[in-house]
C-alpha atoms as one frame of an Amber mdcrd trajectory, in Angstrom:
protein
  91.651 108.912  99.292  94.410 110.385 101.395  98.309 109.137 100.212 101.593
 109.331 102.360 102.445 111.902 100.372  99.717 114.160 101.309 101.178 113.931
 104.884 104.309 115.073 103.535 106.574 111.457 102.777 108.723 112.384 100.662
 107.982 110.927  97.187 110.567 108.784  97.255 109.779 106.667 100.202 105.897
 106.869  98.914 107.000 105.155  95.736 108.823 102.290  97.729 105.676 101.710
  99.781 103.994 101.677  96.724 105.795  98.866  94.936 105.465  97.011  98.319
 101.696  97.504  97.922 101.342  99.902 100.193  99.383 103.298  99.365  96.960
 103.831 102.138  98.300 105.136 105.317  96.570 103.111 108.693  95.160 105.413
 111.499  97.700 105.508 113.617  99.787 106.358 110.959  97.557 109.375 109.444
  97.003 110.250 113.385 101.454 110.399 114.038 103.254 111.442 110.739 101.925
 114.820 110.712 103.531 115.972 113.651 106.697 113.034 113.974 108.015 114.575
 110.406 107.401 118.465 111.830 110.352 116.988 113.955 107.396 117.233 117.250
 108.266 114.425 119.955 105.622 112.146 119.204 103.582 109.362 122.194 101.696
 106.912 120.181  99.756 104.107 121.687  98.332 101.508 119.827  97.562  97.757
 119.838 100.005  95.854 118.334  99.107  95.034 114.402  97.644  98.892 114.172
 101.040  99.317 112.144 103.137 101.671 114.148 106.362 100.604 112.663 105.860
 102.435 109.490 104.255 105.246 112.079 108.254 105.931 112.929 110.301 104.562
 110.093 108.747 107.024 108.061 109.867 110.000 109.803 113.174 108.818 110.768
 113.923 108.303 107.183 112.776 111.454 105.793 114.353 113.348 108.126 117.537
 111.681 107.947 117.843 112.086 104.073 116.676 115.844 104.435 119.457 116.470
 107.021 122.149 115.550 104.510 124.278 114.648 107.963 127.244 112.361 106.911
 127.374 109.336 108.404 130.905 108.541 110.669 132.542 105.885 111.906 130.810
 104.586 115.921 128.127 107.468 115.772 124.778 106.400 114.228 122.248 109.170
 113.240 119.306 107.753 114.781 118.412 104.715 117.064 115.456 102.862 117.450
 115.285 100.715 120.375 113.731  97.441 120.823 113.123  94.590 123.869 113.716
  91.898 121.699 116.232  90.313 119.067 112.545  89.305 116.694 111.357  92.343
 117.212 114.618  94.152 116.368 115.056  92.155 113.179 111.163  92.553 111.802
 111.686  96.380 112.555 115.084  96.487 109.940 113.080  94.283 107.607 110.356
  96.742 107.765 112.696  99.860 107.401 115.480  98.218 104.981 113.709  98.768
 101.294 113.042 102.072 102.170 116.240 103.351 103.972 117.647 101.047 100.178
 115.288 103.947  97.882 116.216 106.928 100.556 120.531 106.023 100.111 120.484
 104.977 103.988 121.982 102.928 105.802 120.867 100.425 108.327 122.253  97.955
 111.450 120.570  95.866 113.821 122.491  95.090 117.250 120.985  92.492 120.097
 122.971  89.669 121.895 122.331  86.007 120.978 125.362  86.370 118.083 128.836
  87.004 117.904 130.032  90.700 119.005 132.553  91.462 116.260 130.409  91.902
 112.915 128.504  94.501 114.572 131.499  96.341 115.957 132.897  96.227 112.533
 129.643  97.580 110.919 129.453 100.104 113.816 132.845 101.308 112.798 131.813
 101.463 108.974 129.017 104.151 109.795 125.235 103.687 109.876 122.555 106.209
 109.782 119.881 104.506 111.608 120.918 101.630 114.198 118.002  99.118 115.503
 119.088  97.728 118.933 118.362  95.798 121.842 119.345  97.681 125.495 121.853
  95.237 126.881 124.008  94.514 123.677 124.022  98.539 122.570 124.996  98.891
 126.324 127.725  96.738 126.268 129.244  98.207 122.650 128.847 101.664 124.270
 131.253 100.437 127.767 133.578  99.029 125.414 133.796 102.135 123.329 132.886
 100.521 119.824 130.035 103.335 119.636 128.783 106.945 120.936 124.844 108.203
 121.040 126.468 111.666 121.047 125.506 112.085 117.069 121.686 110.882 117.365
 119.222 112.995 115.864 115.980 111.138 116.606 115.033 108.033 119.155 112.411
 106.326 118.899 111.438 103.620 121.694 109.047 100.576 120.436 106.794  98.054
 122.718 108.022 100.753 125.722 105.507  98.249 127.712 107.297  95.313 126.707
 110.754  96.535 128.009 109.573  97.563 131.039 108.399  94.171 131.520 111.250
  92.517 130.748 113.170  94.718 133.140 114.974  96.967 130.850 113.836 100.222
 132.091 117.676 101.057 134.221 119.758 100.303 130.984 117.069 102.097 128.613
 117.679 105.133 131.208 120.889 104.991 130.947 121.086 104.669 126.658 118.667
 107.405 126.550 120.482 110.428 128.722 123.518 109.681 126.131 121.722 110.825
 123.005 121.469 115.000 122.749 118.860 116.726 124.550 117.684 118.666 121.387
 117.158 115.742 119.129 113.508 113.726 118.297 112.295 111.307 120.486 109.194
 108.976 120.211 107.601 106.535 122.069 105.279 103.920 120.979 103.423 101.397
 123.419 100.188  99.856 124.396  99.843 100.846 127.660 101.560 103.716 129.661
 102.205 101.294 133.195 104.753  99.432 135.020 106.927 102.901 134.755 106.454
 103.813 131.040 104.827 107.144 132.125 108.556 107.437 133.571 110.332 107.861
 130.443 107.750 109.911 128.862 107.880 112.847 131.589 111.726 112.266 131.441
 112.399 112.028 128.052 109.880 113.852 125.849 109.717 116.917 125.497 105.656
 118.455 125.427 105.220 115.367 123.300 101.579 114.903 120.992 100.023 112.182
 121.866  97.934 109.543 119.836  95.708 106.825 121.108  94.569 105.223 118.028
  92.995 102.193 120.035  92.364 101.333 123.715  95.131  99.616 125.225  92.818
  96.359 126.184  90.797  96.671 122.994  91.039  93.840 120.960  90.206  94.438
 117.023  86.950  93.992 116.147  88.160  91.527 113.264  89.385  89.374 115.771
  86.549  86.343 116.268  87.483  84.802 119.695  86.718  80.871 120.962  87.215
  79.324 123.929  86.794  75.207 123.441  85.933  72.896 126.362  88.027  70.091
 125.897  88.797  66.824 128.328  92.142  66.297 129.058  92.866  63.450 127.134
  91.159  65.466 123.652  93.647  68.011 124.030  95.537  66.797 121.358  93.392
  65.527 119.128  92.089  68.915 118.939  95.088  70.768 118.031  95.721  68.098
 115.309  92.305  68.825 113.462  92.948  72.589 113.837  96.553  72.558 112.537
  95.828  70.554 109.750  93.910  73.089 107.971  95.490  74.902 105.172  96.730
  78.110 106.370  99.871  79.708 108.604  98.770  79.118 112.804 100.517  80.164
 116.252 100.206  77.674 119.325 101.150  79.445 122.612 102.784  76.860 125.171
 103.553  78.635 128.501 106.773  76.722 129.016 109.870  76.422 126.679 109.725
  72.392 127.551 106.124  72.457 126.211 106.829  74.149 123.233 109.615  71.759
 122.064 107.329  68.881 122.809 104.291  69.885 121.097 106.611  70.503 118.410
 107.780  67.494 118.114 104.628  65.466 118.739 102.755  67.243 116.122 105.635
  66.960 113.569 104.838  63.208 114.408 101.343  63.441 113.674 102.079  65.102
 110.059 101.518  68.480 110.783 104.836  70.103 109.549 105.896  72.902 112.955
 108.693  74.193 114.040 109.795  75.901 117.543 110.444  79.084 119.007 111.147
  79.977 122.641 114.559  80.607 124.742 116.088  77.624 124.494 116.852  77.993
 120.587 119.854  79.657 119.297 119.657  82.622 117.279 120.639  80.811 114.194
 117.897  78.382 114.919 115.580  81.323 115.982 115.988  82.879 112.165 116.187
  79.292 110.334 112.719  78.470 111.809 111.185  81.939 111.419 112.306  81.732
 107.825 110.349  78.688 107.096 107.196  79.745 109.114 107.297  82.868 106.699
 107.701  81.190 103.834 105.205  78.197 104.291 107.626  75.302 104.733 106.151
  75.032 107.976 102.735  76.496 108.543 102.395  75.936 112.526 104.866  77.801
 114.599 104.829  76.545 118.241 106.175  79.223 120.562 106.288  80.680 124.069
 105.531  84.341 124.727 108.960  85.231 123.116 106.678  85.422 120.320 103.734
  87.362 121.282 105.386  90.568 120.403 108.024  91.137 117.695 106.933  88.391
 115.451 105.248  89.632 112.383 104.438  87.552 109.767 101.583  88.380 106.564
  98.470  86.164 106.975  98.680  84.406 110.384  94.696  82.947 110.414  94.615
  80.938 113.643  96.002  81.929 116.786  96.000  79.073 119.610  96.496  79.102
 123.317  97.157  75.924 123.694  97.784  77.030 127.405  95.865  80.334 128.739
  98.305  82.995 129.669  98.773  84.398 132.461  97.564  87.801 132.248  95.086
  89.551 130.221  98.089  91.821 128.552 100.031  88.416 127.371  96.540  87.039
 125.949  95.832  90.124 123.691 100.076  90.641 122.645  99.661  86.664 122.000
  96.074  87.136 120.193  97.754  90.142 118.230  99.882  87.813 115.828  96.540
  87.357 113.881  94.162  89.851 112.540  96.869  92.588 111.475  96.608  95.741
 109.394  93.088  95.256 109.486  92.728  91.694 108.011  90.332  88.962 109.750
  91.363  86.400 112.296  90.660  84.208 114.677  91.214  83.365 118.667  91.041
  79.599 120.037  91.643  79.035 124.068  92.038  75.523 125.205  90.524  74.955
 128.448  89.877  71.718 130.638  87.639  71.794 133.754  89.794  72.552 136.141
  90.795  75.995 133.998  87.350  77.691 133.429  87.240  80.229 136.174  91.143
  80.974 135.208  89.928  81.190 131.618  86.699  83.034 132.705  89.164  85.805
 134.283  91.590  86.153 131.710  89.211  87.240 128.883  87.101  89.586 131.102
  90.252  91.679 132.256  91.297  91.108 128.264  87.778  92.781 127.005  86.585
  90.133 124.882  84.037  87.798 125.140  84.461  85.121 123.840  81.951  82.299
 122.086  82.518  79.163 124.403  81.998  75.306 122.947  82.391  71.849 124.586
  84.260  69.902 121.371  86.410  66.453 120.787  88.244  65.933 117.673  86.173
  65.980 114.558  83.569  68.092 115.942  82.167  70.042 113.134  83.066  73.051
 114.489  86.516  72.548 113.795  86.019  72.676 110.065  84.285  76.019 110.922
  86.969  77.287 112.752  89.619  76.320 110.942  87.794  75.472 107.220  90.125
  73.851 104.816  90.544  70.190 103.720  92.838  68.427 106.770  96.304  67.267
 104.707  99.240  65.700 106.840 102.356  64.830 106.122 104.504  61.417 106.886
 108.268  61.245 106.537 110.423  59.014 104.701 112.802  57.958 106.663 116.840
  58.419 105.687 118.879  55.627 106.606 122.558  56.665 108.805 121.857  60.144
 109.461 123.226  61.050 113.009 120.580  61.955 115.693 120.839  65.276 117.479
 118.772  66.575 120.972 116.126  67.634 120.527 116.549  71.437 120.661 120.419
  71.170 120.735 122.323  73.951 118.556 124.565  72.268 116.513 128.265  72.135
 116.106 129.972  75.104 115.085 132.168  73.051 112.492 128.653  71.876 110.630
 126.315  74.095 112.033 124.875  77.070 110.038 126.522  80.453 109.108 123.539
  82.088 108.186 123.685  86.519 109.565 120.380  86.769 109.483 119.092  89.889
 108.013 122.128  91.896 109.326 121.141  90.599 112.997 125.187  89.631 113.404
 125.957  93.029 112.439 126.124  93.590 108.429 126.195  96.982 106.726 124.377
  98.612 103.959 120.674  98.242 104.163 119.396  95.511 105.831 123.281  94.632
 105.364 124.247  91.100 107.090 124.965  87.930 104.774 121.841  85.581 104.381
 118.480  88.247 104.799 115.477  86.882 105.992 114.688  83.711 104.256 118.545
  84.024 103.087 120.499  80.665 102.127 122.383  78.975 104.984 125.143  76.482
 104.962 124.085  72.988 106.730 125.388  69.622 106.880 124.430  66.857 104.257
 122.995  64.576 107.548 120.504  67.324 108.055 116.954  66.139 106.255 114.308
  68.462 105.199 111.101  69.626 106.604 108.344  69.271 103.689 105.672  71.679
 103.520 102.022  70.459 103.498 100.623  70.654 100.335  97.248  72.495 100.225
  95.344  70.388  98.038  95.797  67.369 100.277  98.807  65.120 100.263 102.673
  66.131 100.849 104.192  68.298  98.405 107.440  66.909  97.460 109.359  63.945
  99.032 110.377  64.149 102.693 113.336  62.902 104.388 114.064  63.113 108.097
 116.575  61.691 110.133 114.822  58.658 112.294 116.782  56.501 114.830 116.149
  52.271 114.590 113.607  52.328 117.042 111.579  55.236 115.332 111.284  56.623
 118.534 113.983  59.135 119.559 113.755  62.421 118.505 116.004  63.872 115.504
 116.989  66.736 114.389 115.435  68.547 110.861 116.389  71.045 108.871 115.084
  72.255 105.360 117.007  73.921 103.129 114.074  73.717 100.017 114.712  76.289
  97.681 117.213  78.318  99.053 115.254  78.736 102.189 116.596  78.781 105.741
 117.300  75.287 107.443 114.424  74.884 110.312 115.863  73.532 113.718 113.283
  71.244 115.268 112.124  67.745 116.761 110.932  65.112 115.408 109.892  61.577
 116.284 109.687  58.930 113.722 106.743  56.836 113.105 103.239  57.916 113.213
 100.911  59.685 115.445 101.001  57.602 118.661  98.548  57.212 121.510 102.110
  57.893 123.799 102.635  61.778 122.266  98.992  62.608 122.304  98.597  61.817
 126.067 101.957  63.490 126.907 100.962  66.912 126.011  97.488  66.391 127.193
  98.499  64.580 130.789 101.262  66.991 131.178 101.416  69.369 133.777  98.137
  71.342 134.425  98.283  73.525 131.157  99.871  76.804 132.660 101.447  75.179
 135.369 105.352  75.671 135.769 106.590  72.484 136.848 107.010  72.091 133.075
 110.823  74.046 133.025 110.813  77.127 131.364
């Protein structure tokens, strides 16, 4: 069996793998580190999940410690850069034990949070800086930080930023790090003007296509229910109330706080992700996705990429995407580093040539079923005994929008993993599931108990009428607050036909 070490990791970084389980290296992996720790600039493309991440942090790491380069004050050794905040953060919690073993240290940089704790850890000296375009840019104009010290670059999801329309202020970043230093470049596809920074910026680089760029993985299973209108619901109630961590896809940020809310009501503990959050809330509610407090994140396609979390089973579009590319990124949250998973696509009647489309141009094909709620082939889909969850009600607890960011003077304080600018590996006050000041009015979240039944007490905030949404937080065992909705009272007939006679599922009269 071939180790990291016979590629040449150094043995240090092999032994921190090791204690994080990790010991065989993944194709695209065995296919890169060869040539990315000769110092070679390095293309890789690969489906998202074919674990890439390691694929780079590996090489900037040992190269970094081999240099022996001290670190100063505004000049970082090495930058990775990402097109989003989650994506930023998951990257530093990837790199963060290792860079800990190696004597390195780390600092993630993206807007969404205060300016001043990452000029201050800028200042301090970092060794390997994780950033988003626009916030780097705007430390760089302000002169909190140079690229003139960078020894390797490394661009992840180069795809994804082009999409989002970073590609001027990526060009920009990029002609201020030194000609002679590393660069790499990792995406799915090589469109929309990626091939543009590759002829620019890398010099004779090796490339590596582990996996077709509209190849889904072959331990993906993929399902397209027929539903009516009015079942919509009812079927994303009996899938989400299986045992096991899910992802619903919502096309609009409205949607997504909605469904959240409606299928808190219906005992299926969720929470929320999508613009509208702040990044406080962002990290509270990722924390308690990750660690089971709440098994069903509800998000928009802020979360197809960037959000990676162990052991994802069910993947759910409860509206189709758009395009093919958002429909695998989306279907990619499941069936990682080579574990099983599986696909569901709503679709009504009015959405089956949209849906027909979609998963040609996507390369799958898909196992279609007309189903209501308690169709058998629910349980198959998602197998588990169905457990939900109803809130106990707390009397005088102030209600909050739904959505709404809190008040700074009660609100949370939580850094997130270093994301508002902490030193030292992984540096920042409260990591990942880290603890998080919150108000006594806030109520908890409980997680659903897999044996049926809730596990633990609940308490939410609930207006008189039981019918105006509140805002939760949980704060269970040192773990992150989660910012959601919730409505009191049970399932009603009222939320289940609101998401399901809403706008024409991928419409956008919805909001964003």
């Amino acid at each position: 069996m071939t180790t990291f070490t016979d590629f040449g990791v150094p043995a240090v970084l092999a032994t921190a793998l090791a204690e994080l389980g990790i010991t065989t290296p993944f194709p695209i992996q065995a296919a890169t580190l060869p040539d990315s720790l000769a110092g070679r600039d390095v293309l890789g493309r690969g489906r998202t999940g074919s674990g890439k991440t390691y694929a780079f942090v590996l090489p900037v790491l040992a190269r970094l410690a081999a240099s022996g380069t001290p670190r100063r004050p505004g000049r970082p050794r090495a930058l990775i850069l990402a097109p989003t905040r989650e994506l930023a953060t998951q990257i530093e919690q990837t790199m963060a034990p290792l860079a800990a073993a190696a004597g390195l240290r780390t600092l993630t940089v993206f807007g969404g949070v205060g300016p001043n704790p990452q000029i201050k850890g800028l200042k301090a000296g970092v060794d390997v800086l994780v950033a988003c375009p626009g916030r780097l840019d705007d430390h760089l104009r302000n002169g909190h930080a140079s690229l003139d010290s960078i020894e390797i670059t490394v661009l992840d999801e180069a795809d994804h930023m082009a999409d989002l329309g970073f590609l001027p202020v990526v060009r920009r970043l990029m002609d201020q790090t030194p000609r002679v230093g590393q660069r790499m470049l990792f995406s799915a596809t090589l469109d929309n003007g990626v091939d543009v920074l590759v002829k620019r910026f890398l010099n004779k680089p090796i490339t590596h296509a582990v996996d077709a760029a509209a190849e889904a993985p072959i331990e993906m299973s993929h399902h397209v229910l027929h539903v009516r209108g009015d079942d919509r619901f009812g079927v994303l109630v009996d899938l989400l109330s299986a045992p096991g961590r899910s992802v619903v896809f919502t096309r609009t940020k409205r949607r997504a706080k909605v469904l959240t809310r409606q299928l808190i009501t219906a005992g299926v503990p969720a929470v929320e992700l999508h613009g509208n959050l702040a990044q406080n809330a962002r990290n509270r509610n990722l924390a308690a996705f990750s660690d089971g407090s709440a098994e069903t994140l509800v998000a928009t396609d802020i979360a197809a990429r960037g959000i990676h979390v162990d052991d994802v089973a069910l993947v759910i579009h409860a509206d189709p995407p758009v395009e093919h590319k958002a429909y695998l990124h989306r279907s990619g949250r499941t069936a990682r580093a080579g574990a099983a998973g599986t696909v569901i696509t709503l679709m009504t009647d009015d959405q089956q040539s949209e849906v027909r489309d979609l998963t040609r141009k996507a390369g799958v094909r898909p196992t279609t079923s007309r189903t209501r709620p308690g169709d058998p082939l629910l349980a198959e889909l998602a197998p588990g005994e169905r457990t939900f969850v109803k809130a106990a009600p707390v009397a005088d607890v102030p209600v909050h929008p739904a959505g709404a960011p809190r008040s700074r003077r009660g609100g949370s304080n939580t850094g997130g993993n270093g994301n508002a600018g902490g030193t030292g590996n992984g540096g920042g006050r409260g990591r990942g599931r880290g603890a998080a000041t919150t108000r006594a009015a806030d109520a908890a979240v409980p997680p659903r108990s897999r044996r049926g039944g809730a596990s633990g007490a609940a308490h939410t905030s609930q207006s008189r009428s039981g019918s105006t949404p509140a805002h939760t937080s949980q704060s269970r065992g040192g773990s992150a607050p989660v910012h959601t909705s919730q409505s009191g009272g049970g399932q009603s007939r009222g939320g289940a036909a609101a998401f399901s006679s809403s706008t024409r599922a991928g419409g956008r009269r919805g909001g964003r």
